[in-house]
Backbone as a ProteinNet text record, in pm:
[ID]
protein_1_A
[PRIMARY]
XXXXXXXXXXXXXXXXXXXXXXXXXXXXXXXXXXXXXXXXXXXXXXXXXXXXXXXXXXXXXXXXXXXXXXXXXXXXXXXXXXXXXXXXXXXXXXXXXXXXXXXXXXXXXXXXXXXXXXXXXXXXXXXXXXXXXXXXXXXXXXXXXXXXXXXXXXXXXXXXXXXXXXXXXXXXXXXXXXXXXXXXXXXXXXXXXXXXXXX
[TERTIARY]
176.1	85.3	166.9	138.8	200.8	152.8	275	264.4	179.2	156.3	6.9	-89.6	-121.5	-237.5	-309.2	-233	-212	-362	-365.7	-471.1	-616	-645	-757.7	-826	-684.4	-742.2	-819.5	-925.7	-988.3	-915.8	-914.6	-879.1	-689	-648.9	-470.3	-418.2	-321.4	-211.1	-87.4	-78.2	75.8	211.5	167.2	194.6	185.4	51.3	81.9	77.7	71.4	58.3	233.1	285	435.7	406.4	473.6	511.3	632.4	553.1	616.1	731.5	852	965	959.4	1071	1052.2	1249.5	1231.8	1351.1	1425.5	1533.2	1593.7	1748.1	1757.5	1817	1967.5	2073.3	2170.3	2177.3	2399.5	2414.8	2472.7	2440.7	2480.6	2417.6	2438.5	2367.8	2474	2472.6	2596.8	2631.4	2768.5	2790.5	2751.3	2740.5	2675.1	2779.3	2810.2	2920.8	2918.8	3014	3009.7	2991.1	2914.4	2886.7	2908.8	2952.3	2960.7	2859.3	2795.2	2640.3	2591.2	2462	2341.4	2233.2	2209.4	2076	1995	1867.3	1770.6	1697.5	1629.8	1587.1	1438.9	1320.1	1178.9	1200.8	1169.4	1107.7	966.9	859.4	738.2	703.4	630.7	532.8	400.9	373.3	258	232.6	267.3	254.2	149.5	26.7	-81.5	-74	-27.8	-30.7	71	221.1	326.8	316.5	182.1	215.3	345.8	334.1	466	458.4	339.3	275.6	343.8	292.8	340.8	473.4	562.2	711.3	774.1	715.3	813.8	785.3	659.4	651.5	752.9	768.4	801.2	1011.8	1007.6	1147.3	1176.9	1064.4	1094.3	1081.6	1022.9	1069.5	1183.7	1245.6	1360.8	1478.7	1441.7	1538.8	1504.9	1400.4	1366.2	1406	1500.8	1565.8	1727.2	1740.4	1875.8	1985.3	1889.7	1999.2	2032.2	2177.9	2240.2	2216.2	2133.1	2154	2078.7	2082.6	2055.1	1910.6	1822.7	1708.9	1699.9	1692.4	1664.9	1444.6	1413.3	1268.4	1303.5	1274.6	1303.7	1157.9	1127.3	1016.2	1083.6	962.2	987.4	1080.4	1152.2	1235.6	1238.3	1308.6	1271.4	1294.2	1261.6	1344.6	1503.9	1554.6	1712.5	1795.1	1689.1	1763.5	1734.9	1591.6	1552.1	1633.2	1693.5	1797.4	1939.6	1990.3	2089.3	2132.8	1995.4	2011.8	1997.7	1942.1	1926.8	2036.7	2108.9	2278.3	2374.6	2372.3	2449.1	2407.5	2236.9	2170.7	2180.9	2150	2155	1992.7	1910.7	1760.6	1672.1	1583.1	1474.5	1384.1	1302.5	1145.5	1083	1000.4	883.7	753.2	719.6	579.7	494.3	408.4	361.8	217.9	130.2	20.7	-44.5	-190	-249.1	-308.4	-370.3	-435.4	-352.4	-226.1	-146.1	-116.8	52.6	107.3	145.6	236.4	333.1	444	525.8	656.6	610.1	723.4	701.1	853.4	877.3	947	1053.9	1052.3	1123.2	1139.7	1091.1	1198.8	1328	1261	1410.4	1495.1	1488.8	1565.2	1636.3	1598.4	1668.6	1750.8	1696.9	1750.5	1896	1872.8	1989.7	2088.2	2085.2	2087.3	2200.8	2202.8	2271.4	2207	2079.8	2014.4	1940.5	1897	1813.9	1635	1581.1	1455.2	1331.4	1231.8	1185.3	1020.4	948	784.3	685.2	549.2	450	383.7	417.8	458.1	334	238.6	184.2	56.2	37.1	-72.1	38.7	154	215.8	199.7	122.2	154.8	309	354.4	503.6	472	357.6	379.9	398	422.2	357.9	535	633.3	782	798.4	725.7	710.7	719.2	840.2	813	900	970.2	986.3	1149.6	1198.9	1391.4	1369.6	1270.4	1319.1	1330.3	1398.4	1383.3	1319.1	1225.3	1141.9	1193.3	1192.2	1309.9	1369.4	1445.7	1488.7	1438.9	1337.7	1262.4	1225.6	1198.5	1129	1043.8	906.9	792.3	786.3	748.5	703.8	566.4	498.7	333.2	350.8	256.6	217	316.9	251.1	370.7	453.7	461.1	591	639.2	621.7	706.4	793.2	772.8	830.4	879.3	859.3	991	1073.6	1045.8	1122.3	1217.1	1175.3	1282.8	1351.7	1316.1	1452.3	1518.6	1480.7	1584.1	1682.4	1606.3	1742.3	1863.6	1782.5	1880.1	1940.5	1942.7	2051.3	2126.1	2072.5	2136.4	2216	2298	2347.7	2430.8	2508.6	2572.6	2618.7	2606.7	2677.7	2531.4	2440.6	2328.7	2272.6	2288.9	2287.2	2353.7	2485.6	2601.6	2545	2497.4	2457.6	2291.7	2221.8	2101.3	2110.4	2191.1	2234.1	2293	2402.4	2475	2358.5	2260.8	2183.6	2105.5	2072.1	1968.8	2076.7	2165.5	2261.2	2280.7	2259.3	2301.7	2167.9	2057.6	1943.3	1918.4	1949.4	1942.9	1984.3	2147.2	2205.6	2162.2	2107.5	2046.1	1886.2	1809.2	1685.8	1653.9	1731.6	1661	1703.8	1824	1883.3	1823.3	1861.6	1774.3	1799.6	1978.2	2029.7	1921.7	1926.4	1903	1769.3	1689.1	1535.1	1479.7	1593.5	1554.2	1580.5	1672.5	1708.4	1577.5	1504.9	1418.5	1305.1	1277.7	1116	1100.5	1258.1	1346.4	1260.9	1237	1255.3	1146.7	1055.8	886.6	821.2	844.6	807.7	824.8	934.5	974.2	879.7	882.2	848.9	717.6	650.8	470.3	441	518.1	502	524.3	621.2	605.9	482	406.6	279	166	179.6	42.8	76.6	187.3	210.2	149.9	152.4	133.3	-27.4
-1346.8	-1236.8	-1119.2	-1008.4	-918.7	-887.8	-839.7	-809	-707	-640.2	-526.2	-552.3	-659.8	-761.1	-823.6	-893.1	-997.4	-976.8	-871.9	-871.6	-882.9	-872.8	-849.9	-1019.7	-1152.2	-1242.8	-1316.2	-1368.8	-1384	-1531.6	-1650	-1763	-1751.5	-1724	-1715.8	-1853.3	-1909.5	-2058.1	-1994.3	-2019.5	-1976.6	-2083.6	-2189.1	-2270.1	-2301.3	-2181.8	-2148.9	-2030.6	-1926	-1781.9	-1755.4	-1703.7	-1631.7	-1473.6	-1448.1	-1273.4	-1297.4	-1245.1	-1235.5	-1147.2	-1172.5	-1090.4	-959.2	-847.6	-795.3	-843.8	-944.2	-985.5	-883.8	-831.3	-775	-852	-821.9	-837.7	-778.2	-873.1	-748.1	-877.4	-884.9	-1025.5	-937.1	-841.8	-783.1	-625.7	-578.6	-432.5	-372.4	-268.4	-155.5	-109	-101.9	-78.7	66.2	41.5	138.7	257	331.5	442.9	552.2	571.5	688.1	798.6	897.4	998	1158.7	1202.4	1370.5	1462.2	1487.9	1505.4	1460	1412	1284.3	1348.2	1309.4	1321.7	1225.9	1317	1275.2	1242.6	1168.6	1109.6	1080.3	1161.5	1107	1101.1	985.3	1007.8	928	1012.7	1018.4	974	850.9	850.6	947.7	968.9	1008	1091	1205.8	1312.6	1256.4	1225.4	1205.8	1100.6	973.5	828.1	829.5	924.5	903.1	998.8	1070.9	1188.2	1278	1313.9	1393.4	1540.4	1559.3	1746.5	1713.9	1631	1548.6	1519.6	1496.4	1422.4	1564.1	1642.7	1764.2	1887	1856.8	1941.7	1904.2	1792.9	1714.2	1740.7	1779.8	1816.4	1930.7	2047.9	2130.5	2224.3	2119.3	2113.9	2043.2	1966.4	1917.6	2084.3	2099	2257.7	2375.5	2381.1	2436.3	2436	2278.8	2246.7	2265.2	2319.2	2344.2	2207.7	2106.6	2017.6	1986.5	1937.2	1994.3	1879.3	1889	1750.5	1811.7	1722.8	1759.1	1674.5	1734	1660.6	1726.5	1586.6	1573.6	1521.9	1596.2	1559.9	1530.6	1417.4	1356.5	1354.8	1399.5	1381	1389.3	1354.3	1409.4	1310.5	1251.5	1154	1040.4	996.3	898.1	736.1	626.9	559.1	567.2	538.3	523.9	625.1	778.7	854.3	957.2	867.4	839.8	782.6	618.4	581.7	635	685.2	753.7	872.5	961.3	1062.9	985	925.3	863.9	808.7	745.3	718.1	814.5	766	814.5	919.1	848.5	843.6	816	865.1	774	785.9	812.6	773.2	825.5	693.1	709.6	721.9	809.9	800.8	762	626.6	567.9	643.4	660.2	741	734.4	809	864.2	846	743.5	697.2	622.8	672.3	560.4	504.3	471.1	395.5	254	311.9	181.8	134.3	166.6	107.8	-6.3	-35.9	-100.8	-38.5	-114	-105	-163.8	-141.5	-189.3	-190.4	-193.8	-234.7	-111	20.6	144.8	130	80.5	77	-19.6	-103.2	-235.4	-225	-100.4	-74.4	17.2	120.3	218.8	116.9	11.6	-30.2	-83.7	-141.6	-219.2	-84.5	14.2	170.1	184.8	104	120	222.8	268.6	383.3	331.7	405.5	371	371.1	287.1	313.1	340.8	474.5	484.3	432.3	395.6	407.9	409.6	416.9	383.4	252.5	193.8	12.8	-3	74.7	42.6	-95.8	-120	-242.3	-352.4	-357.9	-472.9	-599.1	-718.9	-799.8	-877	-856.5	-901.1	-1036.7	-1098.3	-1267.5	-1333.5	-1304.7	-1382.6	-1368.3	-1357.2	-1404.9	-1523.1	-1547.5	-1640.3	-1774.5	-1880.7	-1965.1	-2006	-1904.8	-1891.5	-1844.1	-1866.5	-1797.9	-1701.5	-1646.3	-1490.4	-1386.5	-1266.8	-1238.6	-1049	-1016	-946	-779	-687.6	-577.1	-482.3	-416.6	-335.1	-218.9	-196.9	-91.9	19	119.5	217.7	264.1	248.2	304.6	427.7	497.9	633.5	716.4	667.7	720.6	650.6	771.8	879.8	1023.4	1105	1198.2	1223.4	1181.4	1221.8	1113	1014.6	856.1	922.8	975.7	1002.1	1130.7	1203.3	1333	1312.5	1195.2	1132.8	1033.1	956.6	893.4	986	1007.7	1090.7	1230	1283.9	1371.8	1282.2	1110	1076	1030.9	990.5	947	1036.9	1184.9	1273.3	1322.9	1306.9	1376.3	1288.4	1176.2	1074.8	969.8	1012	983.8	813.2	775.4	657.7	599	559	507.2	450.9	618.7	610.6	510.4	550.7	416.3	289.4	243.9	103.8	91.9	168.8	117.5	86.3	161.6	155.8	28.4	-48.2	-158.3	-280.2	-232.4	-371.6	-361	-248.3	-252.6	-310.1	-309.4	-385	-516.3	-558.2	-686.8	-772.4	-742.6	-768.2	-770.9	-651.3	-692.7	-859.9	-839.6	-911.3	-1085.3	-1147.7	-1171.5	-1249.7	-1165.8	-1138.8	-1142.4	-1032.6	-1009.7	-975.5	-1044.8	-1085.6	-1188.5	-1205.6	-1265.9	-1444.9	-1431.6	-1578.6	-1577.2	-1518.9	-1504.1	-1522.6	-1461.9	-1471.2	-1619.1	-1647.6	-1790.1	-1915.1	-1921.1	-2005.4	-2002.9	-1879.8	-1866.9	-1942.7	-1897.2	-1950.9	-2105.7	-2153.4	-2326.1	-2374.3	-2270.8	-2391.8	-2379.7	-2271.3	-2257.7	-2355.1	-2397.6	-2475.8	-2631.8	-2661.6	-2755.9	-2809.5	-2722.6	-2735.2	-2747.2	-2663.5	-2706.8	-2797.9	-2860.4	-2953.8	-3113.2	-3074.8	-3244.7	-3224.7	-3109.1	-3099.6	-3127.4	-3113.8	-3165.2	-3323.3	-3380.6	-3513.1	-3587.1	-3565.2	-3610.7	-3700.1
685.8	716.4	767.3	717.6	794.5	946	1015.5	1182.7	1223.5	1108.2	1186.9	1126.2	1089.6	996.3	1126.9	1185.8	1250.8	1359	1414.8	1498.1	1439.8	1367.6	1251.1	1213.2	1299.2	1271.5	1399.9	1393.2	1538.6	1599.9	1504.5	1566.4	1465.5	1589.5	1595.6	1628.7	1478.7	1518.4	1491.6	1608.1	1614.1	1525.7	1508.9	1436	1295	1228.1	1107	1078.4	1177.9	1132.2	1128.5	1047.1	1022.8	927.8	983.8	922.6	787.5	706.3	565.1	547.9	535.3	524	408.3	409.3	245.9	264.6	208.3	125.2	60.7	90.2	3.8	-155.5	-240.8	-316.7	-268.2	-241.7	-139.5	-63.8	-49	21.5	123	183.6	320.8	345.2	446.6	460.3	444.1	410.1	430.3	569.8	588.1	727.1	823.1	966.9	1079.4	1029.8	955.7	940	1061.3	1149.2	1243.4	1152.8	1229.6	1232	1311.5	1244.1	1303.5	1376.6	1216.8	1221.6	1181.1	1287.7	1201.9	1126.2	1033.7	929.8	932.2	969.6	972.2	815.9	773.7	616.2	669.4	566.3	481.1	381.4	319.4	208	165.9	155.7	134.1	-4.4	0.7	-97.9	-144.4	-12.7	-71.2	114.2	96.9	274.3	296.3	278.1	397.5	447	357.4	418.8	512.5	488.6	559.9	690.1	709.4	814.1	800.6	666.6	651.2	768.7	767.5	834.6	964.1	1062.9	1188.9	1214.9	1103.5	1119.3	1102	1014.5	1039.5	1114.6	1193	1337.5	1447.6	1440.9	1541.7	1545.2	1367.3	1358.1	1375.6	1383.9	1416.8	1533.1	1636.5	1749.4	1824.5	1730	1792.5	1795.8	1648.7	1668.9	1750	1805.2	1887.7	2014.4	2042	2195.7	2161.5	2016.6	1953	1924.2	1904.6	1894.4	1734.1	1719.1	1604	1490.9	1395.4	1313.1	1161.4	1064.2	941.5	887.7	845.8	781.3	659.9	615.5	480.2	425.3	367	317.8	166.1	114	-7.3	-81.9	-187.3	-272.7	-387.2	-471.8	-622.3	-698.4	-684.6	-728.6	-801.7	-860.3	-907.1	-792.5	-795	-735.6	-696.8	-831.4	-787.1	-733	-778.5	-709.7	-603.3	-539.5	-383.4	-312.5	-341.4	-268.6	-309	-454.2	-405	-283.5	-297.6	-175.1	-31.9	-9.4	133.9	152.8	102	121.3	194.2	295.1	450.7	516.7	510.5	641.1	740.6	844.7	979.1	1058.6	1046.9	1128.4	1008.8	996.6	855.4	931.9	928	948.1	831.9	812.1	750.1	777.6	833.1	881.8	1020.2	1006.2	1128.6	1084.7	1119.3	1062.8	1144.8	1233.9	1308.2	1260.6	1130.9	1091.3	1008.7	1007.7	956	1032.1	1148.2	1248.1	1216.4	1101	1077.3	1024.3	903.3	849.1	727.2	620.6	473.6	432.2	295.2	202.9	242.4	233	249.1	344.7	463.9	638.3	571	546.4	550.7	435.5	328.8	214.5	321	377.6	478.2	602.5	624.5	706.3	636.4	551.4	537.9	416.7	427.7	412.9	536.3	652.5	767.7	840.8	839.9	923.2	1032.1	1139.8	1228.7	1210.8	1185.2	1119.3	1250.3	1263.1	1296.5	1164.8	1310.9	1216.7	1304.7	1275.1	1381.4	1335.3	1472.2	1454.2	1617.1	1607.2	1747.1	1692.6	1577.9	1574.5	1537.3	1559	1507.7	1633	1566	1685.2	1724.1	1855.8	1812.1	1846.8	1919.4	1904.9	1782.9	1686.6	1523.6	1509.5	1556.5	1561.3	1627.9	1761.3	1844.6	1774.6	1792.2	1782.3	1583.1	1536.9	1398.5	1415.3	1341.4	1318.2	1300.8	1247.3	1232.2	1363	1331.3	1400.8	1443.8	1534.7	1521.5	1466.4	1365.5	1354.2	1477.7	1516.8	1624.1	1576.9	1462.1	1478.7	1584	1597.5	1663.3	1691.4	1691.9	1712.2	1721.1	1660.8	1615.9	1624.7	1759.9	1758.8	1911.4	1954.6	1888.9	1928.1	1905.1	1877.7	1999.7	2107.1	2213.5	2182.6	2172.4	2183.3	2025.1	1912.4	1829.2	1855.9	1904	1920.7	2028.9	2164.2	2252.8	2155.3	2100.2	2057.1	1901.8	1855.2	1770.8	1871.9	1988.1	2077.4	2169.3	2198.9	2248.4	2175.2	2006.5	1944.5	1866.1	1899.2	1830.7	1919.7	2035	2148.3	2177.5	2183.3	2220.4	2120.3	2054.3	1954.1	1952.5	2059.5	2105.7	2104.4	2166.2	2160.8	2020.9	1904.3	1762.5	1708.5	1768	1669.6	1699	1820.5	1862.9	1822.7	1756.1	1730.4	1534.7	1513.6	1358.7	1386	1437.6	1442.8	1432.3	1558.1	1580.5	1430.4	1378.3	1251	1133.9	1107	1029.1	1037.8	1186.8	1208.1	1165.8	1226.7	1191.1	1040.6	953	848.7	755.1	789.7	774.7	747.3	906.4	923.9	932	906.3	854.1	707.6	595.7	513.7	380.2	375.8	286.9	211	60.8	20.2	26.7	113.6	193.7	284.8	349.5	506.5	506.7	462.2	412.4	376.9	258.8	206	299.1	375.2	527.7	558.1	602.4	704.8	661.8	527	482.7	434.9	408.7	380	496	596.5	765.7	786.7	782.9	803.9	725	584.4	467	461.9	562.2	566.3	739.9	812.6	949.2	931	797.2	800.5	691.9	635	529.2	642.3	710.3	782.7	887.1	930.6	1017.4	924.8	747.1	697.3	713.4	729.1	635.8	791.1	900.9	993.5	1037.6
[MASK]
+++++++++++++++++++++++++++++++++++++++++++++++++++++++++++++++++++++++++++++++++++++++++++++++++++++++++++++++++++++++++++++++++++++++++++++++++++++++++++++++++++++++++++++++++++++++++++++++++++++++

């Protein structure tokens, strides 16, 4: 089930509820690359679902406190050469959306991108990790809008903080959501609820 699903169910087993990975294809993430100047990365499916209007107020009040970094707004593209441009990124915004408040497939392609992935992750339940190998993303929460212009001004303002939240999102990848790492995980959930029917 997905983690911002999760509340929507009334009688919760923690023993069979698990959060569905997005597996990536990819036997490692690309590495945390230091940075000079950091770039900021959207790329939007579709501006209203992603709060594109919102993510780039919010950027343009960061320049407003003069701090020095590069954003990039990605549309129009095709796939491959959506992720070619997002290549050496360092902080993805996924979106800015209260009616979603999760993550998807494009955080954890950015993630393992070596970027810092922001989203609005406020309905995600984090118990539904509880109790499972995996492990929950070092994501960002992004909503509502000060918690998202607070966290992308500390993480441009602070270059060192950046390097160590990109590291943990690599490692996590790694990890997590590889399509080794993935397959370990769901080997042990499958195996762990197959000897609970046989019982």
């Amino acid at each position: 089930i997905s983690a911002d699903s999760r509340h929507l169910i009334h009688e919760k087993d923690t023993n069979r509820d698990f959060p569905y990975m997005h597996a990536l294809d990819i036997e490692s993430a690309q590495d945390a690359r230091q940075c000079a100047r950091p770039r900021l990365v959207h790329s939007p499916s579709s501006r209203e679902t992603k709060g594109t209007d919102a993510i780039l107020a919010a950027v343009e009040g960061l320049r407003g406190r003069k701090i020095d970094f590069d954003f990039d707004l990605i549309e129009g593209l095709s796939y491959d050469d959506c992720m070619n441009r997002r290549e050496g990124g360092d902080i993805f915004i996924g979106q800015f959306n209260p009616d979603i408040g999760g993550f998807g497939y494009s955080e954890v392609e950015a993630a393992a991108q070596g970027m810092v992935v922001l989203s609005s992750m406020h309905k995600i339940d984090w118990e539904c990790w509880k109790g499972t190998k995996m492990e929950p993303p070092p994501f960002i929460n992004a909503y509502p809008m000060d918690i998202l212009f607070g966290a992308l001004r500390s993480l441009l303002s602070d270059s060192e903080k950046l390097q160590e939240a990109k590291e943990r999102t690599v490692k996590w990848v790694n990890e997590n959501a590889t399509l080794k790492a993935a397959g370990a995980i769901y080997a042990d959930v499958l195996e762990r609820h197959g000897r609970g029917r046989s019982k």
